[in-house]
C-alpha positions as CSV (number, residue, x, y, z in Angstrom):
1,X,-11.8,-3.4,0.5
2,X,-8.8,-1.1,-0.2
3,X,-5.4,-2.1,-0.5
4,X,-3.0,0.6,1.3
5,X,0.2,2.1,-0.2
6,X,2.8,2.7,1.3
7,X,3.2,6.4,0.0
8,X,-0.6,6.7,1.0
9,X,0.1,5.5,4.8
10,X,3.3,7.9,4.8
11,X,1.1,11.0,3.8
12,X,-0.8,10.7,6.8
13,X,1.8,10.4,8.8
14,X,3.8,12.7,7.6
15,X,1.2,15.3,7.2
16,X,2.4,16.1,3.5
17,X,0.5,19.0,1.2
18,X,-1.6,16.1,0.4
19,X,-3.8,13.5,2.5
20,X,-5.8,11.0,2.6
21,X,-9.4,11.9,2.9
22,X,-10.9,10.9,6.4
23,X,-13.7,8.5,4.2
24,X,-10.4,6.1,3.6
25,X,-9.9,5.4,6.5
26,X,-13.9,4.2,7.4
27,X,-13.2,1.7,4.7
28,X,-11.9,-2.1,5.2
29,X,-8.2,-1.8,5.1
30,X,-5.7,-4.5,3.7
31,X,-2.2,-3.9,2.6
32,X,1.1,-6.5,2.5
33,X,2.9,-6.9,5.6
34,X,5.7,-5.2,3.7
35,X,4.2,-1.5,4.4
36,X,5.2,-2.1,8.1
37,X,8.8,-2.8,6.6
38,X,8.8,0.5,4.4
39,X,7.1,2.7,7.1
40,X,9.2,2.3,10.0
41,X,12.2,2.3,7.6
42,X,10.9,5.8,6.6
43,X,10.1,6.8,10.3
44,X,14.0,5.7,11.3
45,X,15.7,6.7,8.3
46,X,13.8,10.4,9.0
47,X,14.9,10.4,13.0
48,X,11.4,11.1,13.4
49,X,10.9,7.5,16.1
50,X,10.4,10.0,19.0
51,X,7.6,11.7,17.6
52,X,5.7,9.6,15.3
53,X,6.3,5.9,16.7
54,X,2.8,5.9,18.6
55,X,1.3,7.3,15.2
56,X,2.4,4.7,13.2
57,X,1.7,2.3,15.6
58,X,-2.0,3.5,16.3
59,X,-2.0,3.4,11.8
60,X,-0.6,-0.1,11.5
61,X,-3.5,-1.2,13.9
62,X,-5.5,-0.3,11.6
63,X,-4.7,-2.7,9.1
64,X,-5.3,-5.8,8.0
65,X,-1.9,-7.5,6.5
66,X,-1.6,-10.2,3.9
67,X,1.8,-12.1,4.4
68,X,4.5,-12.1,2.0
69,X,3.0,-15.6,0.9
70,X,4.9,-17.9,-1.8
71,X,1.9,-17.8,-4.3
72,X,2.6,-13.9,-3.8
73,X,6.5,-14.2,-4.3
74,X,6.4,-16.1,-7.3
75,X,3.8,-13.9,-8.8
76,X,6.1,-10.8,-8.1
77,X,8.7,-12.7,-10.2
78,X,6.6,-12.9,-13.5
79,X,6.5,-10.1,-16.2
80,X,4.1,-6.9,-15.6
81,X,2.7,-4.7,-18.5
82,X,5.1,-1.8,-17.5
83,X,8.5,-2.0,-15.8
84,X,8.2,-1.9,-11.9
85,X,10.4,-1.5,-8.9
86,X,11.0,-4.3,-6.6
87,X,9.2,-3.2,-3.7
88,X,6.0,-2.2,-6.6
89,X,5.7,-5.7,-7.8
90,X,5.2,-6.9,-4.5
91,X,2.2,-4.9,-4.1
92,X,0.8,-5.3,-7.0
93,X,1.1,-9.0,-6.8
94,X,-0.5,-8.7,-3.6
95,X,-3.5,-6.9,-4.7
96,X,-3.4,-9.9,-7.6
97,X,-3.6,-12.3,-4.9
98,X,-6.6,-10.8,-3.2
99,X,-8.2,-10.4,-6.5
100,X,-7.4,-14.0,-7.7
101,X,-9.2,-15.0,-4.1
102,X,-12.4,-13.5,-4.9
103,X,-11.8,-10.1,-3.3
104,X,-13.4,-6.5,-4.3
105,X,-10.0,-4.6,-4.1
106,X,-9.2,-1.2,-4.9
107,X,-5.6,0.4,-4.5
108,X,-5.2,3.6,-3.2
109,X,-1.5,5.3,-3.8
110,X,0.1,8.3,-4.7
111,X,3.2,7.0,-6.6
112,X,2.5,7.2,-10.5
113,X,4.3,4.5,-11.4
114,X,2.5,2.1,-9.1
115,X,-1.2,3.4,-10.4
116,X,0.0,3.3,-13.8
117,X,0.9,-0.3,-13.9
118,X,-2.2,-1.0,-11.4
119,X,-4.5,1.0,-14.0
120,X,-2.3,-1.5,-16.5
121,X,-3.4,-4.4,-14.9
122,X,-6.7,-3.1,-14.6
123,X,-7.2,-3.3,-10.9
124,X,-9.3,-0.4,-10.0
125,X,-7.8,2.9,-7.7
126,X,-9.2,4.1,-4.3
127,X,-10.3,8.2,-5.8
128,X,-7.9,9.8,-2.9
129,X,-9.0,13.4,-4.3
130,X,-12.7,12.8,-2.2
């Protein structure tokens, strides 16, 4: 299972220099119901609804979403072993969750910051360079 970024999700969208390789997206797919938040804030915030609202749609289909649950809120709250943004601890505390549950979980992103505190945590990363 692979827990998706939002900067990951946004690359593909977006067509950026860099992309997800096409094996991601044959893998199970989870991510935090907060990445549909972040995208379409993106998508508007860009003016780029017109032409990329059936993309994102067709990319959010994709997905499986965990909800924003309380034993993921309250884990958000506690300390991590590097300083995180907001919006990161959510994730990560998301992938904790799934980990917690029993789940195989890899995280694929392309923000630093987030892999460095996942690699912190030791939760293993999706290898996006395939």
């Amino acid at each position: 299972m692979i827990y998706l970024d939002t900067s990951v999700a946004l690359a593909q969208l977006l067509a950026e220099d860099r992309r997800p390789p096409a094996a991601l997206w044959a893998e199970t797919l989870v991510t935090s119901r907060l990445l549909a938040y972040e995208l379409w804030n993106r998508i508007h915030t860009r003016k780029l609804t017109k032409t990329h609202a059936e993309a994102t749609q067709e990319l959010l289909a994709r997905l499986a979403f965990l909800e924003l649950e309380q034993e993921v809120l309250q884990r958000a709250l506690e300390p991590f072993p590097l300083p995180v943004r907001t919006l990161d601890a959510l994730h990560l505390a998301s992938v904790d969750f799934l980990r917690r549950h029993g789940q195989r979980v890899a995280l694929a992103t392309y923000d630093e910051r987030l892999a460095a505190a996942a690699k912190a945590l030791r939760f293993p990363l999706f290898d996006l360079l395939q």
